[in-house]
N, C-alpha and C positions, 0 to 999 in steps of 0.2 A: 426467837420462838413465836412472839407475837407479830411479828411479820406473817410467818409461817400459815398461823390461823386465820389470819385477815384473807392471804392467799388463797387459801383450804375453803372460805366462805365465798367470797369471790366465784371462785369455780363451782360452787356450791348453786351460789345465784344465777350463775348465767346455767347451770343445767339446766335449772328450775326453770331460768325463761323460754328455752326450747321445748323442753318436756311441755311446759302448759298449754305454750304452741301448737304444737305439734297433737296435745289431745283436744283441742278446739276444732282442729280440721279432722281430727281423726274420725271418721264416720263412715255407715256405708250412703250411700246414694240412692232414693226409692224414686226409679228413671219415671215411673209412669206421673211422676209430677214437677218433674223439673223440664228445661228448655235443653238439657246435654244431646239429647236424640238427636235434636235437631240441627245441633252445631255439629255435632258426627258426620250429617247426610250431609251439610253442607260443605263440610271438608269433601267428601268424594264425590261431589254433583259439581262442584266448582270448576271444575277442569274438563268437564262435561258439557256441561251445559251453562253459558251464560247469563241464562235468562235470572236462575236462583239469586242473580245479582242485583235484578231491576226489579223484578217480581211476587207477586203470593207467590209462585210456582207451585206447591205441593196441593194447593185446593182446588178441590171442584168445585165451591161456592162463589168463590170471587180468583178465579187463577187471573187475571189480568188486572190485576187491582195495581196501583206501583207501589213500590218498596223498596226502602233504599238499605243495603244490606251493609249494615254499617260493622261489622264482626268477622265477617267471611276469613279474615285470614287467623281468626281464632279455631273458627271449624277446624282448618285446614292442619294445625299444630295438632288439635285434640285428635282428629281423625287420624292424624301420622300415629301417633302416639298410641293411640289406639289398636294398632296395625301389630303393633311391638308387645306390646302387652295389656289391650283389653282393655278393659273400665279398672283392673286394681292399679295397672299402672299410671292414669289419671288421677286416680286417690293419691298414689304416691306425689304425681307433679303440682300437685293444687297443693301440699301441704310445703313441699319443699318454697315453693314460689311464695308463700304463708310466709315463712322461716326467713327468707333474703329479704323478703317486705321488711318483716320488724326487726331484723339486724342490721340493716339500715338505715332504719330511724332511730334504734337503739343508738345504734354508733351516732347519728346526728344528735343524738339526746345528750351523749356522754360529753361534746362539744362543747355543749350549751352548758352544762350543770356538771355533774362529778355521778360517780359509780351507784353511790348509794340512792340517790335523791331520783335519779332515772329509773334506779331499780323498782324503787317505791310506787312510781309514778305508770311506771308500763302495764302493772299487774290490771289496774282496770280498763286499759288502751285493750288488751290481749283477749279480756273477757268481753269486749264489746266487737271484737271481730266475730263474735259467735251468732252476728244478728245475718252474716252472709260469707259460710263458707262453702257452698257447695261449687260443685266445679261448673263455671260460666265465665265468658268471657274480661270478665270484671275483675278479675284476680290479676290480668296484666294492668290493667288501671291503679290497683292499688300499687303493684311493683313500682311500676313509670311512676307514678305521683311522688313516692320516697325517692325513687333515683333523682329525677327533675329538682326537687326541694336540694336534695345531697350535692348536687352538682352546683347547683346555684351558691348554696353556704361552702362550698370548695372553691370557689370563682373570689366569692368575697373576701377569703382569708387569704388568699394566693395570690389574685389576679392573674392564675396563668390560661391565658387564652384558649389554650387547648381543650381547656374543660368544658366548654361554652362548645365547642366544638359537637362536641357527644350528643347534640339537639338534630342535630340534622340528619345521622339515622335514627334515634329513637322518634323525633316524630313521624317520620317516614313508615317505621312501621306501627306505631300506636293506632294511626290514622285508620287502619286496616284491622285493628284489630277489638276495638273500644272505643264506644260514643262519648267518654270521658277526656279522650287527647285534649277537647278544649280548655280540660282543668289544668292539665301540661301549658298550655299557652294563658293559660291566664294568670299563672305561676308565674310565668316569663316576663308577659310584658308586667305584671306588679312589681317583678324584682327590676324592673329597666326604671319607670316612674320611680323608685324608691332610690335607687342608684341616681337618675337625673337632679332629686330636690336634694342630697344630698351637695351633688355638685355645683347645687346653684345657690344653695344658702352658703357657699365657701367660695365661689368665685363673681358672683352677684353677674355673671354675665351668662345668657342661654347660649348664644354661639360656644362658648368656652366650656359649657355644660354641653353640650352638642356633643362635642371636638372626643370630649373625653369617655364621653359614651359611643363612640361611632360603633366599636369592635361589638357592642352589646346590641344597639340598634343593628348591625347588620345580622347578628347571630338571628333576632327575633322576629327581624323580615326572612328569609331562609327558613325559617322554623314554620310560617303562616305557608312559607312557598311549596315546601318541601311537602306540607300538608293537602297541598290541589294532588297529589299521585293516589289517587284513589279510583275505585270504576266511576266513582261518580263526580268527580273532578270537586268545581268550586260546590255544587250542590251537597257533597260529599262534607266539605270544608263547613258549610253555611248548617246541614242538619239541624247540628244542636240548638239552634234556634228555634227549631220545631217540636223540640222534647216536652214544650208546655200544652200541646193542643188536645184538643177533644178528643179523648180515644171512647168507643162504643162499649169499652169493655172496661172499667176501674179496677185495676190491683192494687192488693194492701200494699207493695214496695214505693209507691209514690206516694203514700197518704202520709199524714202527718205524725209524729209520736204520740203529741199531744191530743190529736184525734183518736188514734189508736188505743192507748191506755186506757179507756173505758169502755174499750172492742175487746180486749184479748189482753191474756195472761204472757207479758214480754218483759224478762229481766233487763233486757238490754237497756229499755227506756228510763229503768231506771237507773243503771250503771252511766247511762247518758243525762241526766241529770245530777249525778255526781261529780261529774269531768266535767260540766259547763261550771258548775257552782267554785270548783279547784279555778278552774280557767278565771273566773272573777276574780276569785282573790289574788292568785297572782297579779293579775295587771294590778289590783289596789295596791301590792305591796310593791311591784314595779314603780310606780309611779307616786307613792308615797315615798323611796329613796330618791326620787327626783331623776330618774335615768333618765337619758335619751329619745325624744318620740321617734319610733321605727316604725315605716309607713308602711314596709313587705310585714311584718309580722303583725301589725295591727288588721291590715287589710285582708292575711291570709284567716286568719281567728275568726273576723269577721263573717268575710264569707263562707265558710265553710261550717261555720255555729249556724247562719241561715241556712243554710243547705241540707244540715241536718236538721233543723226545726221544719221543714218543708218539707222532706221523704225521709222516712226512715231509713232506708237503702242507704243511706248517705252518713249514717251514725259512724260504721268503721271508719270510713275517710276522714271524718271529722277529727276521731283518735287519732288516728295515725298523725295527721299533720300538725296539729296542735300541741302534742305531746312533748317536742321541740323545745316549742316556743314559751311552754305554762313552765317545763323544770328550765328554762333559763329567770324566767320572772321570780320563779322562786329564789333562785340563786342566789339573788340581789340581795338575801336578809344574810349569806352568808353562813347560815347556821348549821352546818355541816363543818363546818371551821372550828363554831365555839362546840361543839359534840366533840369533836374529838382530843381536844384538850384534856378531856376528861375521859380514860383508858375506859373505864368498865361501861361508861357510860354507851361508848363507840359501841363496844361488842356487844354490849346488851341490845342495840337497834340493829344492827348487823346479825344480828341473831334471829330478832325478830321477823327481819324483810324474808331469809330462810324458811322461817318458819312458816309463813303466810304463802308462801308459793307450797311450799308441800303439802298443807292445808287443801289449799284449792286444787288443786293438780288431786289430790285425795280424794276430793267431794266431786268435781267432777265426774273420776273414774268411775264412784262406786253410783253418782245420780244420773250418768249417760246408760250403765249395767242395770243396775233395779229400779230407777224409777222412771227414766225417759221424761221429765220435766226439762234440763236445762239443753242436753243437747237434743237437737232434732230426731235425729236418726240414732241407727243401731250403730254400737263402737265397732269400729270393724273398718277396710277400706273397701272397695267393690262398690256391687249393688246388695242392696236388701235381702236377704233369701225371699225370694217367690217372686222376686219382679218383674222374669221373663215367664213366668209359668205361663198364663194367657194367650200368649202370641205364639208358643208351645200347642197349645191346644188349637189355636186358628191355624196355623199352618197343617197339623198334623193332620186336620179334619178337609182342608181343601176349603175354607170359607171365603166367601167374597162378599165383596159391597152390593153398590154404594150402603158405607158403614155413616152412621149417626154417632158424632161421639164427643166429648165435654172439651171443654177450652184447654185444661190442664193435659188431656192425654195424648192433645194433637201432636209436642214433638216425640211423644214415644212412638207412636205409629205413622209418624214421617221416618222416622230411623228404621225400625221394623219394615215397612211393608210401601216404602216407595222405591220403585216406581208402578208397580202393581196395583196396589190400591192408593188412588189421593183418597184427601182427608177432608172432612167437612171444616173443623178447626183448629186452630191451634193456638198456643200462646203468644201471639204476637196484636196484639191489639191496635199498634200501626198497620198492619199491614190488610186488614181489614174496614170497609164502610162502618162508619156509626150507624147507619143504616141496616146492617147486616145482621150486628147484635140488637139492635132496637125491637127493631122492627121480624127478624126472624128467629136468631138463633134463642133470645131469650122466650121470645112468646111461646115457641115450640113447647118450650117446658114448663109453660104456665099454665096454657091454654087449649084445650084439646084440641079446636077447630082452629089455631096455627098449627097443631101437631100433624092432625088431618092433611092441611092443602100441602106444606110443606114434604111431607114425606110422600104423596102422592107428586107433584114437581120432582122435586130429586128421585121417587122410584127409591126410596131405600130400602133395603133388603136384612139391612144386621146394626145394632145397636152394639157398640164397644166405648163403654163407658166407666168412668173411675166411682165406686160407690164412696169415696172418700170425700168427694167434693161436697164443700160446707155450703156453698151458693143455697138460699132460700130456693130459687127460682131448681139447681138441680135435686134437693132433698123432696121439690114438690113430685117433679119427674118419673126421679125413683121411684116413688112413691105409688104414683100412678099407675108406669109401665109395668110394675111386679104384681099390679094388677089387670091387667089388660092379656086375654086370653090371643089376642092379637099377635103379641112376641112373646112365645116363651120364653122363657128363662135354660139357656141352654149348658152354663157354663157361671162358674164365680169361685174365687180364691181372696186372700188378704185387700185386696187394692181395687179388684177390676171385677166387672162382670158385663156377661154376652147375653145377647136376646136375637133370635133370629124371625122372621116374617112369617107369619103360619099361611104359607102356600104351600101347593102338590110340590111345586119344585122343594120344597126344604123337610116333606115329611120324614124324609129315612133319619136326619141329623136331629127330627123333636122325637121321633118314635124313639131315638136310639140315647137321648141324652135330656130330656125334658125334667123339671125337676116335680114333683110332687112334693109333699108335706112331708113326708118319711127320710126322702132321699134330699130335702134341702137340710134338715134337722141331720143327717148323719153328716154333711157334709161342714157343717156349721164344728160338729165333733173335732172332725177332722184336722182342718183349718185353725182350734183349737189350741190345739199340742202345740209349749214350745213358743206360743206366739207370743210378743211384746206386748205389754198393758196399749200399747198404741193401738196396733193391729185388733184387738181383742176391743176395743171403744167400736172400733170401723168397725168389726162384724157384726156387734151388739145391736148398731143403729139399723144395719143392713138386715138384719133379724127382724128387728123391730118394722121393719117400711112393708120388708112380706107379710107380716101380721102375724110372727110365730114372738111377740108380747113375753111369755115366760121363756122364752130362751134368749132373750134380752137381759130379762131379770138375771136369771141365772149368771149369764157372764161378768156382770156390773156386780153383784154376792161374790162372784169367784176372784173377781181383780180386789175388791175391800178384804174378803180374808187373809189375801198376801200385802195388803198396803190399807190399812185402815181408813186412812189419811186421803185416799186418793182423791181430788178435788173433783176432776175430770167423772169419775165413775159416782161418786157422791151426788154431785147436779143432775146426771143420766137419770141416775133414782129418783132422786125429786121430781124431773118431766114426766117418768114411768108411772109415778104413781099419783100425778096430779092429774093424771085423765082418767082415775078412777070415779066413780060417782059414790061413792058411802064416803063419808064425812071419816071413817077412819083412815081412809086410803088419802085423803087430801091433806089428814091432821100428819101422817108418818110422809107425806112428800115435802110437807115445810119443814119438818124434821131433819133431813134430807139436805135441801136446801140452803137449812139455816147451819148444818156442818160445813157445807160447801166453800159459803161464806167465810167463816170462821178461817178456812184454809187459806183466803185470800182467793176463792175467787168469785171475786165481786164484777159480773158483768151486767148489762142491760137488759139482757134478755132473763136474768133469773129474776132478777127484782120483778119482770112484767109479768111473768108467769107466777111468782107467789102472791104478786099482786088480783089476780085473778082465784087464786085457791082462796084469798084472805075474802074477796067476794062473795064467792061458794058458798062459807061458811058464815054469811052474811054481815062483816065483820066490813061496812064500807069503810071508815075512818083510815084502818089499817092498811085494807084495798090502795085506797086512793096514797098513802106515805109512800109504799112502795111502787109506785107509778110514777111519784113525784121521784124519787130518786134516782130510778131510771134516769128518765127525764134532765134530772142534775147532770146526772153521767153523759149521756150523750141527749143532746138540744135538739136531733135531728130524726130520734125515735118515732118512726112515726106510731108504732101501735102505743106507747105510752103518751102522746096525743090523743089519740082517738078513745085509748083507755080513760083518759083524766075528762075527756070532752064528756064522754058518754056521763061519766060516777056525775061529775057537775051537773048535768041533767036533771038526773036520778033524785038526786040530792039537797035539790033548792026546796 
């Protein structure tokens, strides 16, 4: 009978660890900000045209810039797949590919440790895969990485050659598909070095260590070999040596956690600060029983704990490989042995591990549905509702360029509208001059007279732009252009908005669709209905840059009467009402503010800005703490410099 329920829990747990799975990937996709557009076009321009291989290709800014197209044969899978079923059938293959990743290393976990001690251990591995689930080409990197790891601890327990075998097409097609293959070879050659000192602390001779490594040494030359079959041969091979250089354009996915964490509100960093702290102790308790020094698991920990301390990007891979090697170190104390000695004791923790997946898997559901805090997007697979609305309206109306448009929307509208319209940018930062962002695409948006010469050079005609983007430099823009009688305002929905050239040629398209004050305000209504607290932030701010101020408020009131709590909409109101000038209006924005806080979200920019109301109200002392605190928080502030320079001024 007690077999029976041990069974019955069992099957209980491994539901649980698909279902969590499964609703970490579960989401839709909002295209107008990811790279998926672009791996689409690239699946069906690839057979086409070569160039997409070498090249920008899709811009008219820099179309002959070189670019090595290190992914193309991911486009080419998404694009088929595409063909068959759309963007939900890519939600389905990104999740499933999700699921064989951590069953995988589950199964390589159970190796190392026992059922319960894996189960324990995965549940924060699983939540930290939620720091990069959308669909891009990096979802085969995390598969290959656990197969690679799997194949190599199948080699070691077996020694049967064939297994070693399995390298020669997986790198062949890795190569082609993810700038990551070199973490496949660097798996490799660690586990060959780890295999050599082994043979050489046992036979004190290298030739003899040689001799016995040969089949491994030739698997891992074949594997570097097999790696040159790419368009771009050994340059192809060598890339990843180039993944550290100057790019013109900085993304938060290469920044550091630890940089991050007093940027933005990211559970992840802290789930990855739990798994490293786990990871320590195991090796203490590893090496307090005196085991074995193992050079492949010390070395793989290693590097891949820097790797995530170095890009965020890099936190799931971290879990996933290390997951292995922390529940074999735990192993070592045994204590899974002495638990179950003791009947009620077993069930009672086997209960627990149950319970704790249901738990999450619970909270999840009900925080991706009402509050959109931990997952990204809408639960759902697809795209977003409304994410093609825009490119609906540009076609239906016959629009054309040359279009002006944000970093983030370039690969929606390479997928959309190439080869008709190229694109000014897109999210490829390599592929791109430093010069390009420096010197043009950023100053456009800072500076009217870059905006001026620029859009007169390029002749641009239409602005298609994401009002989501958080960039200083594009909030200034917006800003700007929704004042500038120059482009109306022709068009806007949840994500994106159009501005067209006020020339003779475009009057029928402003007579016919121009927004005024009445007709932005109903459309705000609209847009409204139904919307997510996410969406409903974006319009608020979008409200806000036109200068209709109470229909901001309004929306930020409307999201607090269904969520009190809400941090996001909480801070909105504190900036809202800290550019009040009555002293009451500054006193109810620290108000504001100081709830914000209270929720956890503690960023640099709130502290700068109550630090400024705390001046208003002539209260330097206060001013100047919350400037310093910033400051704490992030060393590189610069307005909480210039803030603190100034108060010290003031103040001597």
């Amino acid at each position: 009978m007690q077999n029976k329920i041990f069974l019955i829990l069992k099957i209980g747990i491994i539901i649980g660890i698909i279902t969590l799975t499964c609703l970490i990937f579960f989401h839709q996709s909002e295209l107008t900000s990811l790279d998926l557009g672009r791996h689409l076009k690239n699946g069906e321009m690839v057979f086409l045209d070569k160039d997409v291989l070498y090249k920008n290709f899709y811009s008219f800014t820099e179309p002959d810039f070189p670019f090595v197209n290190h992914h193309w044969l991911s486009g080419v899978i998404f694009y088929w797949l595409f063909l068959l079923g759309g963007f939900k059938i890519l939600s389905v293959f990104n999740i499933l590919i999700a699921l064989l990743t951590v069953g995988l290393i589950f199964k390589l976990t159970l190796k190392r440790s026992n059922f319960w001690l894996a189960s324990l251990l995965i549940l924060p591995v699983i939540l930290v895969l939620n720091e990069r689930t959308n669909i891009r080409p990096e979802i085969f990197s995390y598969l290959f990485l656990a197969l690679t790891f799997y194949l190599l601890d199948q080699y070691k327990n077996t020694q049967n050659k064939k297994t070693l075998f399995w390298f020669i097409p997986i790198f062949l097609v890795w190569i082609n598909l993810h700038i990551y293959f070199f973490l496949g070879l660097f798996l490799v050659c660690l586990f060959l070095i780890d295999h050599f000192v082994r043979q050489f602390l046992k036979t004190k001779s290298i030739i003899s260590s040689l001799k016995e490594c040969h089949y491994l040494i030739f698997i891992t030359i074949c594997s570097f070999l097999i790696s040159l079959l790419n368009p771009h041969f050994y340059r192809g091979l060598l890339y990843p040596l180039k993944i550290l250089k100057e790019y013109g354009y900085q993304i938060v996915e290469n920044k550091s956690p630890l940089y991050l964490e007093n940027l933005m509100i990211d559970y992840n960093i802290t789930i990855f600060k739990i798994l490293v702290s786990l990871l320590i102790i195991s090796y203490l308790i590893y090496f307090w029983k005196k085991q074995r020094f193992n050079i492949f698991n010390l070395g793989l920990t290693t590097f891949f704990t820097f790797s995530a301390f170095f890009a965020i990007r890099n936190l799931p891979i971290f879990a996933l490989l290390t997951l292995p090697i922390m529940a074999g170190n735990f192993s070592s104390l045994n204590l899974i042995k002495k638990i179950t000695q003791d009947k009620r004791l077993y069930l009672t923790i086997i209960s627990l591990i149950l319970l704790i997946y249901i738990i999450t898997a619970s909270y999840i559901i009900y925080d991706s549905i009402n509050k959109n805090y931990y997952l990204k997007e809408q639960f759902g697979i697809g795209l977003s509702p409304g994410s093609e609305d825009s490119i609906k309206f540009f076609k239906d109306n016959d629009l054309s360029g040359p279009i002006f448009n944000n970093y983030d929307l370039g690969s929606a509208l390479i997928f959309w509208l190439y080869p008709k319209e190229p694109i000014f940018v897109d999210n490829r930062p390599e592929a791109y001059s430093v010069e390009f962002f420096t010197d043009i695409y950023k100053p456009m948006q800072q500076v009217n007279e870059a905006w001026q010469k620029y859009n007169e050079k390029y002749n641009l005609n239409l602005i298609y732009f994401s009002h989501t983007d958080s960039t200083p430099w594009a909030k200034e823009f917006i800003r700007r252009r929704l004042h500038d009688d120059n482009w109306p305002l022709i068009y806007f929905d949840r994500y994106i908005f159009i501005m067209i050239k006020n020339n003779q040629a475009n009057q029928n398209l402003i007579n016919q669709y121009k927004f005024d004050e009445k007709k932005f305000i109903s459309r705000i209504e609209e847009l409204k209905k139904d919307a997510p607290n996410k969406n409903l932030l974006y319009l608020a701010a979008l409200a806000s840059s036109y200068g209709q101020n109470e229909q901001a408020e309004i929306i930020f009131q409307e999201i607090l009467k269904k969520q009190p709590n809400n941090r996001y909409a909480l801070a909105s109101l504190g900036s809202y009402y800290s550019a009040g000038p009555k002293r009451e209006q500054i006193l109810k924005s620290l108000t504001f503010f100081e709830r914000a806080l209270s929720e956890g979200y503690k960023l640099p920019g709130i502290y700068n800005q109550m630090g400024l109301n705390y001046w208003n109200l002539l209260d330097y002392q206060q001013a100047r703490k919350m400037w310093q605190q910033a400051l704490d928080m992030n060393p590189d502030d610069e307005h909480a410099k210039k803030y603190l320079k100034q108060a010290d001024e003031l103040l001597r």
